[in-house]
N, C-alpha and C positions, 0 to 999 in steps of 0.2 A: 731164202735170203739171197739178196744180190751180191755184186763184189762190192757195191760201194757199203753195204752195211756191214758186209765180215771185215773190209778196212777200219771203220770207224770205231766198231765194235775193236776190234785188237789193238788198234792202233787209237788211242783215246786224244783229244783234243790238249795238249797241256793248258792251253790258254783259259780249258775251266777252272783248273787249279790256283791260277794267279791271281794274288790278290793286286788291288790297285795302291797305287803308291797313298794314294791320299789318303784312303784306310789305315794302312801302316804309321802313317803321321799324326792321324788321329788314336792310335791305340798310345801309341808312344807318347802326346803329351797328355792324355788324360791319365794315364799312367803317372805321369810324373805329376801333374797336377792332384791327382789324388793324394801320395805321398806329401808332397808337398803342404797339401791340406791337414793332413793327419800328421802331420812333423808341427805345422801350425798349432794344432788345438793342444798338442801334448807342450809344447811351447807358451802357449797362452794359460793353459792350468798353473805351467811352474811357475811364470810372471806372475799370475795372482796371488799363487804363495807367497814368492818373495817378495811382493807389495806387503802382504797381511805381515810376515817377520822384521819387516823395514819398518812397521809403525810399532810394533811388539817389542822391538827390542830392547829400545830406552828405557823400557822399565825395571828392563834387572842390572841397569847398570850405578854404578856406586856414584858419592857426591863427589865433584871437583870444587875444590877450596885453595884459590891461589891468594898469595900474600898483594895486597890492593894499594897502602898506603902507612906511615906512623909519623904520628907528630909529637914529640919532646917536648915535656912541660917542664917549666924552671922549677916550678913550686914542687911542694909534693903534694899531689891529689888523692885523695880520700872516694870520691866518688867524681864522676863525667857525666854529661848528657852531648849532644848532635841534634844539627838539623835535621831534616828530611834523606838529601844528599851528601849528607856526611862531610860538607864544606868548610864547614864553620864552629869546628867541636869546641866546647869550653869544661873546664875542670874547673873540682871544689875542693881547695883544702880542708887541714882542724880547722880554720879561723875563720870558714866563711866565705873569702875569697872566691870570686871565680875570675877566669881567666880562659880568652878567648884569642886563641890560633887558629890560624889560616892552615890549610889541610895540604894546601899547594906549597906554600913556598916557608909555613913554620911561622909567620910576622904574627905579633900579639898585636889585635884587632882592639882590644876591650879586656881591661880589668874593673872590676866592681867589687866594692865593699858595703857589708851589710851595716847599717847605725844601729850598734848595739848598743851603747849610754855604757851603763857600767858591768852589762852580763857580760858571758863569754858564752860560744860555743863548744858544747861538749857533746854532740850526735849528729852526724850528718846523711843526710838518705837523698838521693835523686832519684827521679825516674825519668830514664832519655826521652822516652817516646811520648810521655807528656810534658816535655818541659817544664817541670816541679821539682826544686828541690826544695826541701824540709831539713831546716834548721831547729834543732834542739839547743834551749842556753841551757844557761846555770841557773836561774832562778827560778826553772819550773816550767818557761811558756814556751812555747812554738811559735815559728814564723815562716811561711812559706814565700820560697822566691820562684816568684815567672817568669820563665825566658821562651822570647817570640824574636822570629826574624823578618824584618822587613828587607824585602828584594828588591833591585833597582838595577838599571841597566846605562854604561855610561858610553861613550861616544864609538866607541870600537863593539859595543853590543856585548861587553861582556857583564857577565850577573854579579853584583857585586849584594850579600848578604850584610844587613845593621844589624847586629843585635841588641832588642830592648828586653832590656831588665826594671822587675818592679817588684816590691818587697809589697806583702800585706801585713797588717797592723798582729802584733804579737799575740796570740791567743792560750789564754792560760788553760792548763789541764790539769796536771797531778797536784800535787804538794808544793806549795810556794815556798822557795829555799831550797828545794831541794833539786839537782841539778837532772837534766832529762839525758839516761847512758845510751836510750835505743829510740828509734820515733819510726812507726809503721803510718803512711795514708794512703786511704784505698779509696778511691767513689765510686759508689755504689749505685743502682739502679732509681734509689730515693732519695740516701745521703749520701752524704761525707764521713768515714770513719777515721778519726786519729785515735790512737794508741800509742802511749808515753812507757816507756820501763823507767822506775826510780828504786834508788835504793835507802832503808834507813836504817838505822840499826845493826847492818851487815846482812839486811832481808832485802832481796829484788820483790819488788809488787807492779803491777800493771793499770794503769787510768784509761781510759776510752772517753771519747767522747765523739757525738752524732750534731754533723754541720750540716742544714737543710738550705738550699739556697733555692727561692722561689722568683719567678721571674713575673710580672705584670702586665698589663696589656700594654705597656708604653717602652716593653722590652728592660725597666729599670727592675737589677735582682734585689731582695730582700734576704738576707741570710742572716738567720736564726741559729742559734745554738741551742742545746741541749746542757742537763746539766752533767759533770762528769758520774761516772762509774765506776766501782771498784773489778775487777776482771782476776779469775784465778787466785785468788788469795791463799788458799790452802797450799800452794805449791811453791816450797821456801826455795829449790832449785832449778831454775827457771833457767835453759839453754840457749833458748830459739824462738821466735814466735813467726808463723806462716800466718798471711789475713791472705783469704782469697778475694780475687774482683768483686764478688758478690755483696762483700760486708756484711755479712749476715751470719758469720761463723766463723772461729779464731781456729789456730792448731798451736796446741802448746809443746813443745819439747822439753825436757827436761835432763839434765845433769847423765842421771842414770839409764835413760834413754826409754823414758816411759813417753808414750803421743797422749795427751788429753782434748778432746774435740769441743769445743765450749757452742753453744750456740746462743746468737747475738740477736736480740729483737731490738726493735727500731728505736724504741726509748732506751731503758737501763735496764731491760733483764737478759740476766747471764743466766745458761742453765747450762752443767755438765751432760752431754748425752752418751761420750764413749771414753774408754782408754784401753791403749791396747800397747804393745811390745813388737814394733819390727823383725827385731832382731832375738826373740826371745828363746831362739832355737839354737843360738850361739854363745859363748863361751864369755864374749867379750857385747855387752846387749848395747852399750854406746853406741849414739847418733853422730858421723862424725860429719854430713852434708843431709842439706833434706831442701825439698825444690817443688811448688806446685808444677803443674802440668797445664797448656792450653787447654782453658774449659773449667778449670779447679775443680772436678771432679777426682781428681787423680795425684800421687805426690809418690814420688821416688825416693828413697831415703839410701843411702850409703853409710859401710858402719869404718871401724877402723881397722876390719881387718881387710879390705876393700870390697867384701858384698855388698850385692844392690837388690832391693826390693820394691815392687810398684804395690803399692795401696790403692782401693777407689772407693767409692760410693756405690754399692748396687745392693738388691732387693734381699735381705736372709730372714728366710724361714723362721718363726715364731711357733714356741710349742702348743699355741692355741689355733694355730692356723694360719695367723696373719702375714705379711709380709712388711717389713721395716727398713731402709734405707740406712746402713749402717758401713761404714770402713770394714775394709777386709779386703786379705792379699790376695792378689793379680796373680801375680808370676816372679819369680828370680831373674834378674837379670844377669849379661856378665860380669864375669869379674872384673874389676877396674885393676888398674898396674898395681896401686897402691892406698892407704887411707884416703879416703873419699874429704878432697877438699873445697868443692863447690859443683851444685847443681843449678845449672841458668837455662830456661825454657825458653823456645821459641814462640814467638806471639802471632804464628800463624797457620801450623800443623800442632803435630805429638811426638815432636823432634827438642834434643835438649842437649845440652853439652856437660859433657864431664870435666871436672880437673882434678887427677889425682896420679901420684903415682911419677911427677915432671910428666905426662902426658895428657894431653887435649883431645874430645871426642865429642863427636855427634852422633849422636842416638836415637833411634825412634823407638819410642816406650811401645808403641802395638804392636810391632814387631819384631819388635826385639835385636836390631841390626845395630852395625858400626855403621855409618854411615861414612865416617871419616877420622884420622886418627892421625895425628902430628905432637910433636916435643910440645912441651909448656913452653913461651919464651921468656917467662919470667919466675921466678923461686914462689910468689908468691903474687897470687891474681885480687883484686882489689872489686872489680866488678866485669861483670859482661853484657854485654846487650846485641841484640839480635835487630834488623831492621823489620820494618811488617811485612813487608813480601817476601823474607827470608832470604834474601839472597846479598849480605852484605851481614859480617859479626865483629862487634869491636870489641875489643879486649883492654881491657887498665888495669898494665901491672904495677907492683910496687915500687918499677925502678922510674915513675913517670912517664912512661911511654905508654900511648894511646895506639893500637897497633891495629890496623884494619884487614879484614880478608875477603874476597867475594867469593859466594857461594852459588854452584851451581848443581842443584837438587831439585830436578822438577820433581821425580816422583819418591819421592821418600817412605811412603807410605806402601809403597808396592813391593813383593817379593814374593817367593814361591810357596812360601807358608801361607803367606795373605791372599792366594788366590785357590789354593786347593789343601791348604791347611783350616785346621778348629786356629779360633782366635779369640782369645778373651776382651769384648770392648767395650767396653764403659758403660757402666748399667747393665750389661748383662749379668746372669747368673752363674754365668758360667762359659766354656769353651764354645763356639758354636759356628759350624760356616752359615755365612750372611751377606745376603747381599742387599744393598740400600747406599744409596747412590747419592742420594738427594734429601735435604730437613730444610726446617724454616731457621735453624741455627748458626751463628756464626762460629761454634763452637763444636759445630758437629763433627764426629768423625767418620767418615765414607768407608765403607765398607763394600768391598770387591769381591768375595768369594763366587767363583764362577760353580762350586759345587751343585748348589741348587739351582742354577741354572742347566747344569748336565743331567740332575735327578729329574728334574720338570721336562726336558728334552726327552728323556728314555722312560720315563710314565706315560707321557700324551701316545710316544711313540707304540710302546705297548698296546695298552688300551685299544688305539685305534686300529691295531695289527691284530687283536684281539677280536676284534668285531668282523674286521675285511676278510683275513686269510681263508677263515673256513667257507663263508658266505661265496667269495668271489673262487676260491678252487673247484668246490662240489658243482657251483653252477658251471666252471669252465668243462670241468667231466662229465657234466648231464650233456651240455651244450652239444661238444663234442664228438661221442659215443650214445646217445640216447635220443637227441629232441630231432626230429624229422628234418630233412633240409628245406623244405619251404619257410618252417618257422625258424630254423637258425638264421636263415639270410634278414630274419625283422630283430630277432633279439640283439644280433652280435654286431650292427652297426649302430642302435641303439645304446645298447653300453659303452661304446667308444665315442658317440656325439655325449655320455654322460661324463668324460673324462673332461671336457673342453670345457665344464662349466669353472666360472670363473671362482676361487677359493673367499673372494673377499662376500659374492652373494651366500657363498653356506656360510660363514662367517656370522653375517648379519640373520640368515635363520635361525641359526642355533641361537645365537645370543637375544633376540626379540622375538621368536615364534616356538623353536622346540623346547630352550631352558624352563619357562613357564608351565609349558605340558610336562613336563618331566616332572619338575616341583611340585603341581597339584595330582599328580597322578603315577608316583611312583614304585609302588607297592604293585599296581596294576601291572604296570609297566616290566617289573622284575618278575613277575607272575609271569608274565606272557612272553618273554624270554629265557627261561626257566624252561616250560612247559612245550615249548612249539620244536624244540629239535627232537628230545625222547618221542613226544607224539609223530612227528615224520619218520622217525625211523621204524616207529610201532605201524603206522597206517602200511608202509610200505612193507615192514614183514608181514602183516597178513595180507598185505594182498598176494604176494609170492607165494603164500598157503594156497590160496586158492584155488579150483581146478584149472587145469586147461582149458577146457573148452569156456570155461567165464569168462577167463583171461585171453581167450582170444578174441575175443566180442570187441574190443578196442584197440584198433591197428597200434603197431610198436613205434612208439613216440609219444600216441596220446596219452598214456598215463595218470599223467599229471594231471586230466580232466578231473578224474576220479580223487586226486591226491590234494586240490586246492581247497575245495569244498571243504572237508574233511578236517585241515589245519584252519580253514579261515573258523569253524564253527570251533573248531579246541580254544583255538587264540581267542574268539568272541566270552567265550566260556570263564577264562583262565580272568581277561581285563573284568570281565565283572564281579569274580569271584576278590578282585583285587579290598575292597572297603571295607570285606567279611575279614579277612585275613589280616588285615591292619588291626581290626577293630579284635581280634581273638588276640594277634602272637605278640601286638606292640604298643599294650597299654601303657601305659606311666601316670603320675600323678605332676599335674603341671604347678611350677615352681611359683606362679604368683597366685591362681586362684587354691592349691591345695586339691581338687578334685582332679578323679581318671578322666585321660583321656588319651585318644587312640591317633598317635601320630609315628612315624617310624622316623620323622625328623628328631624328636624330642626323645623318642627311644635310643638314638643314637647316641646323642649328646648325655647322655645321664647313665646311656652300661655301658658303650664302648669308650667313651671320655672320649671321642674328637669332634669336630667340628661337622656342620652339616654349609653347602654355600647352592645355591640355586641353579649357579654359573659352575659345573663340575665338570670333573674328571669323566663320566661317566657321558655327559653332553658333548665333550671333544669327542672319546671315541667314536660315539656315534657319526658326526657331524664326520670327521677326518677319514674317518673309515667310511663312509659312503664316500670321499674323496679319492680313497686310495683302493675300492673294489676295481673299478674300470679300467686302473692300469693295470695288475692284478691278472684280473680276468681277460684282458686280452692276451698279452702275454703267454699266460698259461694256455688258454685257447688254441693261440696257433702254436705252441710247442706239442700239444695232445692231436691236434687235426692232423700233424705230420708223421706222425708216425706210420710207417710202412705198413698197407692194408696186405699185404701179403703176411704178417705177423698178426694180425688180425685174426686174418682169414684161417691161417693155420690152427693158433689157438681152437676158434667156433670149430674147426674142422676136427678136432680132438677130443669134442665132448667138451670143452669149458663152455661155462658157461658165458652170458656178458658182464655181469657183474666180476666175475674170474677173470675173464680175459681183460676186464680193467685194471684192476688190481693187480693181476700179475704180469702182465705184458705191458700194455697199456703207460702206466703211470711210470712203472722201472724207464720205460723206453724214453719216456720224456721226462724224467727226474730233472736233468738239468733247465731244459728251459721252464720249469716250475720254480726249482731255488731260484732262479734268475728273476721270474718276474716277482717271487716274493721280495728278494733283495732290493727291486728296483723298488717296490712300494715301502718297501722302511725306509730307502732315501727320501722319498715322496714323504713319508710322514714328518720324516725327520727335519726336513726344510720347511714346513710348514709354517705359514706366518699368521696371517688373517685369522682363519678361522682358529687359532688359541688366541689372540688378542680379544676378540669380540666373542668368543665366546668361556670366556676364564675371568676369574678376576683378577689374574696377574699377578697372583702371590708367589714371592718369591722364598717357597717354604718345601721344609724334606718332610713330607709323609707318604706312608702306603693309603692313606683314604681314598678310594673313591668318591668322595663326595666333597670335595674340597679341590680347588684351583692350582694350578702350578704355573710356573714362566718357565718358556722355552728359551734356549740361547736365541731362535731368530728372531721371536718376540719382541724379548729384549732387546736387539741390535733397532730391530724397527719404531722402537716405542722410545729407546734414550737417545740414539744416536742425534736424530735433529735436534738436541737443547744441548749436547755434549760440547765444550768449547774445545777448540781444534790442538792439538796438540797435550791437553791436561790427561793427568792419568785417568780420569774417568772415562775420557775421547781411546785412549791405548787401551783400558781393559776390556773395551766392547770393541775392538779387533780383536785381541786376546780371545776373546769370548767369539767372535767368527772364523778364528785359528782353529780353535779345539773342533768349529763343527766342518772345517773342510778337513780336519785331518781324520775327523771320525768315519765321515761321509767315505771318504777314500779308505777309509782299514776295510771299511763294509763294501765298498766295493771289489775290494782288492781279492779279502775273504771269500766273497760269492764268485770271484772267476776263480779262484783257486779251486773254490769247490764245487763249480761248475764243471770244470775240467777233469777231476777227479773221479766226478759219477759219470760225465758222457764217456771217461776209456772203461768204466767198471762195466758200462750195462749199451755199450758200444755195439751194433750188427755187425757180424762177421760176415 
């Protein structure tokens, strides 16, 4: 060696050593751009959160009811009706009178007196929201007065309201001479129902009668009467009487606090169908308030010792089998402050106000909430009425004051019981979480429980975990440790161009090409599922029997030459053997023709009592879980590929065998990125949208069947959210319902690196 190499050699160049500045600049901001990035994304999850709680919140929050307006009546009024906008209210006294103030400034716009000749009034009834009041005389007849506003606009553009009033001609009911103390009219979906109370004797008795009014092709109505009716006769203590919207059915109250249910057919027959006792479980059985519910399905009764009870109409059991629609209690309400002195329902939820007690309340009968709760302002309330879009309630107390509130309750109907609570709702039989959103009803009540929708989310998810996890692991460990590397480089990019396929195309397979094969062939099908693992592990033990020298005849990897054959002829075997086996284990006798026969659909339905649906539980798994193999098996793949072949090697070098050295080396070493890629493919299941819409039928139902549909929360989000109006509780409860699955999605992630971390320190290389 020269002297210039024993310099170079000792004396080394530093300028190798130096990096260049532009290097340095580049580590440094890709550095912080990274950061940055990942500061970003944990940023942008929480934003999404706090979007999803931002639309979520207004539903647990309570009503706001500010005092809006009162207008002071000279007279003393008996009963009020209002406009639209509450402009232009007018009161009725005893005598008929009405009388019509301005809302603004108090001026009496209009008084009107009814020409009675020589009766008097002795019952008076309005109803605001139709402009009717019903005038009861003395001698027996009714007369209904109509009040309509004509709007007009004068030189400054403001709205100035006429009101027209117009009497129709007196129509007789009860007993001529005898003076009418109560007067009920309902219009009903055919007729007209009035209902007269008269007294003789020191006996209250009840008249009905049915107003048809027919209209012509020239638009001119013809209105018919019917003739009267006697109504409840037996019942000499008569309280109350409730007529719901329908006219088709009276509820009688009586004195002692018995309810009698009359049912009303279109002519004059009365028939008793029920009586029962609210309060029969108390001390004191008096009715001291009682109030239908929007829908008239439903009536809430208050006693005097302030208990409150809901009633409804729904299905009870028959000792012959049958099912009958009959009255029966709901639920207990709270307690009111004090005896129950008026119940007035809202005319556009299952919201109602109480008065008892000097205190005023809003209520929602499904759920049983206060919604709002303030002083009475008057000793005694005369009437109340609710606007139609709820958001406006007027009060007429007995000091003459007309006193108005606005209400601000979008979601009344929401709370934590109504979305992850049992809820008893109208026609049902009972408690039950439900979800159903949407009817052709104006009276229906929507129904939010997101529970089956979380039961329908972790069935699909199952199922389809069910199908993938053992399929896509055993292949990532054959992959791995056993299949040669020529063919792993064709298998393992192959099943990752499988991941990329798009969810809405298996979607639409399952739902119009595999539900159909499953349907007609499913006995086979569960045969050949059944049968194809036991036989692979059996094929496989004996071959390991085998000698040596057999078993070396086919270099290590091909195997599975020998191994396909073998399962493809069991599986060929098992599917044919499928029509034998229907036709031996799952006879029945069919329900219309009376003869055997051999279906496992109909064997279902008739021993285990549930449902059979085409579009099943058993089609998602498959369908999802061929979705969620490819992530899965990647995954697990490259966490098994990586394990250190020195651990390997060691193991083989010890006398293990390979199936040994997998199992005990192998699988421990890569435990975590296993849970890992299982965890990822439950999020994968779990977000799954397409393929359970298209191939389910989107019932939104709790069972363990496999053979029956479920709805997923993302389903759900994807199938209501475009019809959902923006802002309404059904729009908040299907964020609600995308809340639950990002908080879920995040427990399970959060879970899998916990216990990810947990197995890589336990089974860690030193």
């Amino acid at each position: 060696m020269d002297e210039k190499d024993k310099n170079s050699s000792s004396h080394p160049n530093p300028s190798r050593f130096q990096v260049s500045r532009l290097t340095l600049l580049t580590d440094i901001w890709m550095g912080r751009i990274i950061r940055v990035g990942g500061l970003g994304v944990v940023l942008a999850v929480m934003g999404m959160l706090a979007f999803l709680v931002y639309q979520v919140f207004p539903l647990f929050s309570s009503a706001t009811v500010n005092p809006h307006s009162q207008v002071t009546f000279s007279n003393t009024p008996v009963a009020f009706g209002e406009d639209e906008f509450g402009e232009l209210p007018f009161t009725c006294d005893a005598y008929g009178v009405l009388t019509f103030q301005s809302s603004r400034d108090g001026k009496v716009a209009k008084v009107w007196k009814p020409e009675l000749h020589e009766a008097k009034v002795t019952s008076v009834r309005s109803y605001p929201r139709e402009g009717l009041v019903v005038l009861g005389l003395s001698n027996g007849v009714v007369m209904d007065v109509l009040v309509s506003y004509k709007a007009a606009f004068d030189e400054k553009g403001e709205r100035i309201l006429t009101p027209v009033v117009s009497a129709k001609p007196p129509q007789s009911i009860g007993k001529p001479g005898l003076p009418c103390l109560d007067i009920w009219s309902v219009k009903g979906p055919k007729s007209r129902l009035l209902i007269v109370r008269q007294n003789e004797a020191g006996r209250d008795f009840l008249t009905g009668l049915r107003i048809k009014e027919l209209k012509g092709l020239g638009g001119k109505a013809r209105v018919t009467a019917g003739a009267p009716f006697a109504i409840a006769q037996e019942i000499p203590d008569i309280d109350r009487v409730l007529v719901p919207t329908t006219a088709d059915s009276l509820i009688l109250l009586s004195k002692k606090g018995e309810v009698s249910v009359y049912s009303l057919g279109e002519g004059d027959s009365v028939s008793l169908q029920q009586t029962f006792k609210p309060f029969a479980d108390q001390a004191d059985t008096r009715i001291a308030a009682a109030g239908f519910i929007f829908g008239n399905v439903s009536i809430v009764f208050s006693s005097y010792t302030g208990a409150e009870v809901v009633w409804s109409i729904y299905p009870h059991k028959q000792p012959n089998g049958d099912s009958l629609r009959r009255w029966g209690k709901m639920h207990d309400g709270q307690p009111l402050a004090g005896p129950g002195q008026g119940i007035y329902p809202a005319v556009a939820n299952k919201c109602y106000l109480t008065v008892a007690g000097g205190r005023m309340q809003i209520r929602n009968m499904t759920t049983d909430s206060i919604r709002w709760d303030a002083a009475a302002p008057a000793s005694e309330i005369r009437q109340v009425a609710f606007s139609l879009n709820y958001d406006r309630l007027s009060v007429l107390g007995a000091d003459g004051v007309l006193r108005r509130w606005t209400i601000e309750d979008h979601h009344p109907e929401a709370s934590w019981k109504a979305f992850f609570g049992k809820i008893w709702y109208e026609g049902a039989e009972g408690p039950a979480y439900t979800w159903q959103s949407s009817s052709g009803s104006d009276e229906f009540e929507a129904k939010y429980s997101l529970v089956p929708l979380l039961y329908g989310t972790i069935k699909g998810t199952i199922y389809a975990l069910l199908f993938a996890i053992p399929i896509s692991i055993l292949a990532a460990i054959y992959v791995s440790q056993f299949l040669r590397p020529e063919l792993k480089k064709i298998v393992k990019p192959t099943m990752e161009i499988m991941a990329s396929l798009p969810s809405v195309v298996l979607g639409f397979l399952a739902g119009l090409w595999l539900a159909p094969i499953v349907d007609a062939n499913l006995v086979s099908i569960l045969a050949t599922i059944i049968v194809l693992a036991p036989a692979a592990l059996l094929i496989g033990w004996t071959w390991s029997s085998f000698p040596q020298p057999i078993r070396r005849r086919i270099a290590p990897g091909w195997e599975f030459i020998c191994l396909l054959p073998c399962v493809f002829l069991i599986g060929w075997l098992a599917w044919h053997a499928g029509p034998w086996l229907e036709s031996t284990l799952f006879s029945v006798k069919d329900t219309a023709s009376g003869q055997s026969i051999s279906d496992l659909r109909e064997w279902w339905r008739q021993n285990i009592g549930w449902g059979y649906d085409s579009r099943n539980s058993l089609v998602v798994g498959f369908v999802m879980g061929f979705a969620v193999i490819p992530i899965v098996f990647t995954i697990a793949e490259d966490a098994l590929s990586n394990v250190p072949t020195s651990l390997i090697s060691g193991s083989l070098a010890l006398g293990a065998s390979r199936w040994q050295t997998v199992r005990r080396v192998v699988v421990p070493t890569a435990i975590s990125g296993i849970v890992s890629a299982i965890m990822i493919g439950f999020g994968r299941a779990v977000g799954e949208t397409m393929i359970v819409v298209m191939a389910t039928g989107n019932t939104a139902i709790m069972e363990p069947n496999p053979f029956n549909g479920m709805r997923t929360l993302s389903a759900n989000i994807a199938v209501e959210l475009p019809e959902a109006a923006v802002g309404h509780t059904h729009y908040r409860a299907l964020f609600l319902g995308a809340c639950c699955l990002f908080l879920l999605t995040f427990f399970i992630n959060t879970l899998a690196e916990v216990l990810r971390q947990r197995l890589r320190n336990r089974y860690k290389v030193v």
